[in-house]
DSSP file (Angstrom, degrees, kcal/mol; ACC not computed):
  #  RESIDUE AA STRUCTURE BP1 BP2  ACC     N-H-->O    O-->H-N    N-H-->O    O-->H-N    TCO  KAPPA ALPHA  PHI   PSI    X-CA   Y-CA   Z-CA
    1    1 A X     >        0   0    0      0, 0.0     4,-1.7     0, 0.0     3,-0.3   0.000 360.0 360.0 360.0 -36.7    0.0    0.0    0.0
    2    2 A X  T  4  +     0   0    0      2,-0.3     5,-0.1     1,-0.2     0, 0.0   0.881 360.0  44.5 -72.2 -68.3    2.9    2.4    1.0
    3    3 A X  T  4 S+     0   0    0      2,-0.2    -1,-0.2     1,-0.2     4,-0.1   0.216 109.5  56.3 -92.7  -9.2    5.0    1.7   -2.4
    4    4 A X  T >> S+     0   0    0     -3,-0.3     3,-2.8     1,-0.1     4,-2.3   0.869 119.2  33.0-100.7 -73.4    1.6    2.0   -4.6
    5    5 A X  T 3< S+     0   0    0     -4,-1.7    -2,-0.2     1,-0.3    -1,-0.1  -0.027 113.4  58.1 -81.9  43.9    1.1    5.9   -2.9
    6    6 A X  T 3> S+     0   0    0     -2,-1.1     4,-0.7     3,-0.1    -1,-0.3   0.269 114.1  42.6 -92.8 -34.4    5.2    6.5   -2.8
    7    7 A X  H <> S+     0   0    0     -3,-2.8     4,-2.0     2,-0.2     5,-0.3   0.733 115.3  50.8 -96.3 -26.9    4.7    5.8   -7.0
    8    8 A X  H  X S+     0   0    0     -4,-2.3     4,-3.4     2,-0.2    -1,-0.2   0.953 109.0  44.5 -87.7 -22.7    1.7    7.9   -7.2
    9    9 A X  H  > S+     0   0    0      1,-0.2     4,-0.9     3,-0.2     5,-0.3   0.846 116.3  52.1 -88.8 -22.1    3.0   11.1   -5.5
   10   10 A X  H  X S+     0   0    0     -4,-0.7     4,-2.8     2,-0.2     5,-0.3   0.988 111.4  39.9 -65.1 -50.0    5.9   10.7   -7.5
   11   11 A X  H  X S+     0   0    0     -4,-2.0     4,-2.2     2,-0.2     5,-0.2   0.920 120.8  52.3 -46.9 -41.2    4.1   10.4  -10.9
   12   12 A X  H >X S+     0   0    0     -4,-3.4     4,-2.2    -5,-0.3     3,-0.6   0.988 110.0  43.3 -55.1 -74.2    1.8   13.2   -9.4
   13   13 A X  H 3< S+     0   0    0     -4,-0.9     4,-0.5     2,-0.2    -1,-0.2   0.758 114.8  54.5 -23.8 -55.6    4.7   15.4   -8.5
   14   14 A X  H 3X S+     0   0    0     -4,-2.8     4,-3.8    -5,-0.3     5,-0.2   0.908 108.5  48.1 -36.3 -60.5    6.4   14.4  -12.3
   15   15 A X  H <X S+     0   0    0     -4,-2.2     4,-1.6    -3,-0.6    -2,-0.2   0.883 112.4  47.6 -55.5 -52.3    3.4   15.6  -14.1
   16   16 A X  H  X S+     0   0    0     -4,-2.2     4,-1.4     2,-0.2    -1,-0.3   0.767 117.7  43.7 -75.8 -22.8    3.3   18.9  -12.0
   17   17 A X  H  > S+     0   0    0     -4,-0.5     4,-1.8    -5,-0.3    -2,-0.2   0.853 113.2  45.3 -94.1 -18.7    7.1   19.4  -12.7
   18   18 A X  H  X S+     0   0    0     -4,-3.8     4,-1.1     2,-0.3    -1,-0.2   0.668 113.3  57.1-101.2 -13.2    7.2   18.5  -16.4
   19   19 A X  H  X S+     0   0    0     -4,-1.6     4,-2.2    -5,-0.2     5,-0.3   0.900 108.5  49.1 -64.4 -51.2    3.4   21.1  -16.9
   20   20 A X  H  X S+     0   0    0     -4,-1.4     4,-1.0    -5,-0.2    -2,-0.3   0.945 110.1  50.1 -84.9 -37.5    5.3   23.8  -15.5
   21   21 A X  H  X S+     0   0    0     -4,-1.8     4,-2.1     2,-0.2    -1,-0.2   0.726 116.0  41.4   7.2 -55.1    8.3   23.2  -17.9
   22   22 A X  H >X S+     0   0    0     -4,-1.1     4,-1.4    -3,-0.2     3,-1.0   0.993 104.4  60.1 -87.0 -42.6    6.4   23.1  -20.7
   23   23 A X  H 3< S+     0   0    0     -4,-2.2    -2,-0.2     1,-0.2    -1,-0.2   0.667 114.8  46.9 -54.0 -25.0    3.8   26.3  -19.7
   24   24 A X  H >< S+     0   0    0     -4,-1.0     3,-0.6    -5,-0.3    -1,-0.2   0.881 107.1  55.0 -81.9 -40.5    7.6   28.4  -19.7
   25   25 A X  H X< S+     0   0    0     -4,-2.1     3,-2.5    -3,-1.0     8,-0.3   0.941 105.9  50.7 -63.1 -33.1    8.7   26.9  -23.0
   26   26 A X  T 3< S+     0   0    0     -4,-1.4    -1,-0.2     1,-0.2    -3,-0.1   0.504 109.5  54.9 -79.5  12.6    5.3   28.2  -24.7
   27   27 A X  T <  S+     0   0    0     -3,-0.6     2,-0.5    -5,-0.2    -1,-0.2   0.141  88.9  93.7-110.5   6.0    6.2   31.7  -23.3
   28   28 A X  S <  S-     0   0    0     -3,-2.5     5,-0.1     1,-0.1     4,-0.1  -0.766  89.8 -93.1-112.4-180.0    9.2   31.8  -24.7
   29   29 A X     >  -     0   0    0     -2,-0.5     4,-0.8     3,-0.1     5,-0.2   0.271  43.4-105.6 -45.1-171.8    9.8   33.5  -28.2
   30   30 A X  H  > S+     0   0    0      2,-0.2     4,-3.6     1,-0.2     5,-0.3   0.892 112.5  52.7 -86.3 -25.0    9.6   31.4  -31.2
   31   31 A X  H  4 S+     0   0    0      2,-0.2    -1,-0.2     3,-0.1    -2,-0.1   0.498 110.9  52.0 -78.5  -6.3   12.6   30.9  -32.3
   32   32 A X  H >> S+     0   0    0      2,-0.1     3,-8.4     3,-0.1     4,-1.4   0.831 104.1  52.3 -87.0 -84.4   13.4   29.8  -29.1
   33   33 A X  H 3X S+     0   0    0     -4,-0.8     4,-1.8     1,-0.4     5,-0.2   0.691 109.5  60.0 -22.8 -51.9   10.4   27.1  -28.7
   34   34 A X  H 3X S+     0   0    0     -4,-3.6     4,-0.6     1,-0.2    -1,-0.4   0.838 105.7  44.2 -75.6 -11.3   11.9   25.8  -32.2
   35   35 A X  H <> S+     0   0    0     -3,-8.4     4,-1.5    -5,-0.3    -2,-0.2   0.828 111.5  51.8 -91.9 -14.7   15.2   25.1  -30.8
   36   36 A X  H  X S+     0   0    0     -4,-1.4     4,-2.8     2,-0.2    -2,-0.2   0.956 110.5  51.5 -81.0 -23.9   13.9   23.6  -27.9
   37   37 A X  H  < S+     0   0    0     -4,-1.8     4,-0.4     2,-0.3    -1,-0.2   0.724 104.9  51.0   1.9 -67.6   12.0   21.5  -30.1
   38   38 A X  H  X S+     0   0    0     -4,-0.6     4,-1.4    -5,-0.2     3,-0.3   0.704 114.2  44.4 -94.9 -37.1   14.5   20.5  -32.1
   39   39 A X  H  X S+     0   0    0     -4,-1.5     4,-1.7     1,-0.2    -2,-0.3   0.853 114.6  50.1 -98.8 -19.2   16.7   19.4  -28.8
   40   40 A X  H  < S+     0   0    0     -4,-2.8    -1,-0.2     2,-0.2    -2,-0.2   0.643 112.2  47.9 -89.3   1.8   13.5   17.6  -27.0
   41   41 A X  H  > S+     0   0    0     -4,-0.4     4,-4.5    -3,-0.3     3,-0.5   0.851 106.9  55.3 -85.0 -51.4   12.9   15.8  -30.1
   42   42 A X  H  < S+     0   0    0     -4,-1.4     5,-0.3     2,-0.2     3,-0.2   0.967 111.3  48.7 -55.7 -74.2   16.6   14.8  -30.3
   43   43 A X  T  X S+     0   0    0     -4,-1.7     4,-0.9     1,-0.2     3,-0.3   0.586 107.2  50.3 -22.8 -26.1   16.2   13.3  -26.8
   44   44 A X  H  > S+     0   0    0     -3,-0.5     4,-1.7     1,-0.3     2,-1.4   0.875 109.5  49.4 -98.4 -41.7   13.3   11.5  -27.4
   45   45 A X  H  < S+     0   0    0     -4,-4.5    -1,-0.3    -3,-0.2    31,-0.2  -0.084 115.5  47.5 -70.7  45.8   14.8    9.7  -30.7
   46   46 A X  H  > S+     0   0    0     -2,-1.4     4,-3.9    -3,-0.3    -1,-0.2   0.246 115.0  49.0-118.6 -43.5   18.3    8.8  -28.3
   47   47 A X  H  X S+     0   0    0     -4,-0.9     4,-1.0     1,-0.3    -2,-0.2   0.769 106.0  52.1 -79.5 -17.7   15.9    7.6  -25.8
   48   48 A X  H >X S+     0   0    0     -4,-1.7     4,-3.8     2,-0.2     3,-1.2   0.968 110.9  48.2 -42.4 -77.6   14.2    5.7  -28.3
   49   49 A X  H 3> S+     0   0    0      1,-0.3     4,-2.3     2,-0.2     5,-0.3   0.942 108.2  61.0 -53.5 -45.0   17.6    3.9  -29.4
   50   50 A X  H 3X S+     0   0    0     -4,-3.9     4,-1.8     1,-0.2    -1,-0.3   0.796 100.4  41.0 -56.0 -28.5   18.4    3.3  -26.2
   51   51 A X  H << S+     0   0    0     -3,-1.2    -1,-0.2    -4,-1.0    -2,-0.2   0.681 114.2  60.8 -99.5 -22.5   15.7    1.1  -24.8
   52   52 A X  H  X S+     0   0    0     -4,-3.8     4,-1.7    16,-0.2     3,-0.3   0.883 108.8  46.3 -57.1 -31.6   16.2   -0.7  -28.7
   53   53 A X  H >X S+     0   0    0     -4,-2.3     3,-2.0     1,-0.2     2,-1.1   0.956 112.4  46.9 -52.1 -76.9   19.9   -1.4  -27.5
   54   54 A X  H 3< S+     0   0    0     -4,-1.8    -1,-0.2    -5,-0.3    -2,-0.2   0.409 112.0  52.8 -59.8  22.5   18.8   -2.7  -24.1
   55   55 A X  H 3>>S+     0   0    0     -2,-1.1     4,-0.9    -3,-0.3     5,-0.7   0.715 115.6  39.3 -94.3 -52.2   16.3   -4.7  -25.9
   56   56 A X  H X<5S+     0   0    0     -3,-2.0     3,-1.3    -4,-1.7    -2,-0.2   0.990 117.4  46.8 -47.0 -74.7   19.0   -6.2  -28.1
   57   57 A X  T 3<5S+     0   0    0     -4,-0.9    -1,-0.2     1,-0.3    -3,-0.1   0.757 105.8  54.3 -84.5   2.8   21.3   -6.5  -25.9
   58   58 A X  T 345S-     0   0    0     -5,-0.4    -1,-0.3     1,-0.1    -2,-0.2   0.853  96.6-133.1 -59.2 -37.5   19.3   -8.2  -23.1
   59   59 A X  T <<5S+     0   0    0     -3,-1.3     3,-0.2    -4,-0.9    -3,-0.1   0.357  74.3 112.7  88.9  13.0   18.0  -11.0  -25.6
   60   60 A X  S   <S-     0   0    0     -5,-0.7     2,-0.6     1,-0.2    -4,-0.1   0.962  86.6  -1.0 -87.0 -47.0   14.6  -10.7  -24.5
   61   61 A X     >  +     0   0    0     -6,-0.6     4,-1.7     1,-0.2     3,-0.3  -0.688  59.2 172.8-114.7  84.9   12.6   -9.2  -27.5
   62   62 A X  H  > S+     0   0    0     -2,-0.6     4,-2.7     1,-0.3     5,-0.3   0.862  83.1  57.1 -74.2 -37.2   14.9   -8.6  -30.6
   63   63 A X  H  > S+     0   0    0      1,-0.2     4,-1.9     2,-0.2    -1,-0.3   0.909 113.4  39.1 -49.9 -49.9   11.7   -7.7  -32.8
   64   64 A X  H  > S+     0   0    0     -3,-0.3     4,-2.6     2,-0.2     5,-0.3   0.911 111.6  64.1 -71.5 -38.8   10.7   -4.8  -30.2
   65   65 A X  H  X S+     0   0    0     -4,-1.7     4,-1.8     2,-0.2    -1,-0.2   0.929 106.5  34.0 -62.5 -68.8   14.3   -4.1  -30.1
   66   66 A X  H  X>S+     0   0    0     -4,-2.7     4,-1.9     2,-0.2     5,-0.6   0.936 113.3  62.6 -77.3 -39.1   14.9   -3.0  -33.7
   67   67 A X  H  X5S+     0   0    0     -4,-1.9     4,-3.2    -5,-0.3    -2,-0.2   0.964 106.6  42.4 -30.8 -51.3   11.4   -1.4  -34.0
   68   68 A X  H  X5S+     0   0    0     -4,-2.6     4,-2.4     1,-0.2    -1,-0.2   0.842 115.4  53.4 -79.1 -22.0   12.4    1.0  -31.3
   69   69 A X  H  X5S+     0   0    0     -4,-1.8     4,-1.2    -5,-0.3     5,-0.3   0.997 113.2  42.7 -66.1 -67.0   16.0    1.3  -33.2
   70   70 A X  H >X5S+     0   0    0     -4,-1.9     3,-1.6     2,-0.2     4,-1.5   0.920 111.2  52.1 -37.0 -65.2   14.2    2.1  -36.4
   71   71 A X  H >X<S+     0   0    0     -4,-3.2     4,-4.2    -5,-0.6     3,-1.5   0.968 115.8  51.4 -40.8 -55.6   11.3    4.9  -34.7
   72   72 A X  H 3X S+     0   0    0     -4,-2.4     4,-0.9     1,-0.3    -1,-0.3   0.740 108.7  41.1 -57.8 -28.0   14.5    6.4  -33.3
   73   73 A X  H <X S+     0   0    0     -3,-1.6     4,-2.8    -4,-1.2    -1,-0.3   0.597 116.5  53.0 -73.8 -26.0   16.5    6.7  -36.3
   74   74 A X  H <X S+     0   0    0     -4,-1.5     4,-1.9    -3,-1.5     5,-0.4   0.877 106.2  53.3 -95.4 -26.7   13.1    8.0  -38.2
   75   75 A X  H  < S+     0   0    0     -4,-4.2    -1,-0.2    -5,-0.2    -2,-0.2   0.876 109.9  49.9 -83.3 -14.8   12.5   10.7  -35.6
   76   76 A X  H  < S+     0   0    0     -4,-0.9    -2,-0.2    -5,-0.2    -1,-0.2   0.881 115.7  44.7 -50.9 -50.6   16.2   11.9  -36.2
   77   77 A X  H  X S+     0   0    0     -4,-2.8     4,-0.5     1,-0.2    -2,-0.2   0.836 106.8  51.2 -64.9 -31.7   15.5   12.0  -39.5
   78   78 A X  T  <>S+     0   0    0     -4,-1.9     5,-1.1     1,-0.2     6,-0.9   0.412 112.3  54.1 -80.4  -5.9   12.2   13.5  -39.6
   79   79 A X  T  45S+     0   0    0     -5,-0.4    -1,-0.2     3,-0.2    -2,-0.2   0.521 105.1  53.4-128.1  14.2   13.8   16.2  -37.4
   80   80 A X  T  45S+     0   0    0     -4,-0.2    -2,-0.2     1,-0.1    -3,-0.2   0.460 105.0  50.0 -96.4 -13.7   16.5   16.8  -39.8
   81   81 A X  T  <5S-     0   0    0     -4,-0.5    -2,-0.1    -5,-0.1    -3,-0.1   0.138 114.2-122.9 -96.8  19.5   14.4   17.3  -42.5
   82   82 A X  T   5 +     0   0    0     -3,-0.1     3,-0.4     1,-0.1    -3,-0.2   0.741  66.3 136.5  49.9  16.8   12.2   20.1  -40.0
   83   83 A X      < +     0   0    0     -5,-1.1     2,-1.1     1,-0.2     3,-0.3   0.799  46.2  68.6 -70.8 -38.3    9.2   18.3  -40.4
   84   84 A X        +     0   0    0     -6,-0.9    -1,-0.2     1,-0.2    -2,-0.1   0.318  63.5 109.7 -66.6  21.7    7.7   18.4  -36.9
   85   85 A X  S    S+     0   0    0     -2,-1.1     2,-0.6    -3,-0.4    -1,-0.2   0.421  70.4  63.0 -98.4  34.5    7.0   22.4  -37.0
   86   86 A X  S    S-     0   0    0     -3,-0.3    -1,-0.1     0, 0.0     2,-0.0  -0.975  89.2-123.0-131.4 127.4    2.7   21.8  -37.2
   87   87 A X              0   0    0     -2,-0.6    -2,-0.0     1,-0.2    -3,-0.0  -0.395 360.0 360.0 -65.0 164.1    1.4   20.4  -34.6
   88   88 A X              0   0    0     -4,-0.0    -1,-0.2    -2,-0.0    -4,-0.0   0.335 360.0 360.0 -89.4 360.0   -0.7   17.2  -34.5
């Protein structure tokens, strides 16, 4: 019971820290909010390739493993080409 609300005020807490993060990036200019962009995008395709390594090299799912490799490589690429600048 303890370790189930220890994981919810942390997720709570997360949530609160990473909303006020973002509520600063949309107040800043634009050409700032597109470099940050461009560097949280670049984080999220590393972090991508990373859990496709530790997938690989753990041996447990090799399929899942190059999937996540691929997505990570495609969102580097798709944010080398500038694509991401409309939102969904």
């Amino acid at each position: 019971m303890e370790k189930g609300l220890l994981l919810l005020a942390f997720t709570v807490i997360t949530v609160l820290l990473l909303n006020t993060l973002f509520l600063r990036i949309f107040k800043l200019p634009k050409h700032k909010r597109e470099r940050v962009r461009k560097i949280l995008w670049l984080v999220y395709s590393l972090f991508f390739i990373g859990i496709g390594i530790a997938f690989l090299t753990s041996g447990e799912s090799t399929i899942s493993g190059y999937l996540y490799i691929i997505v990570g490589i495609g969102y580097l690429f798709v944010n080398w080409l500038e694509r991401p600048e409309k939102p969904l």
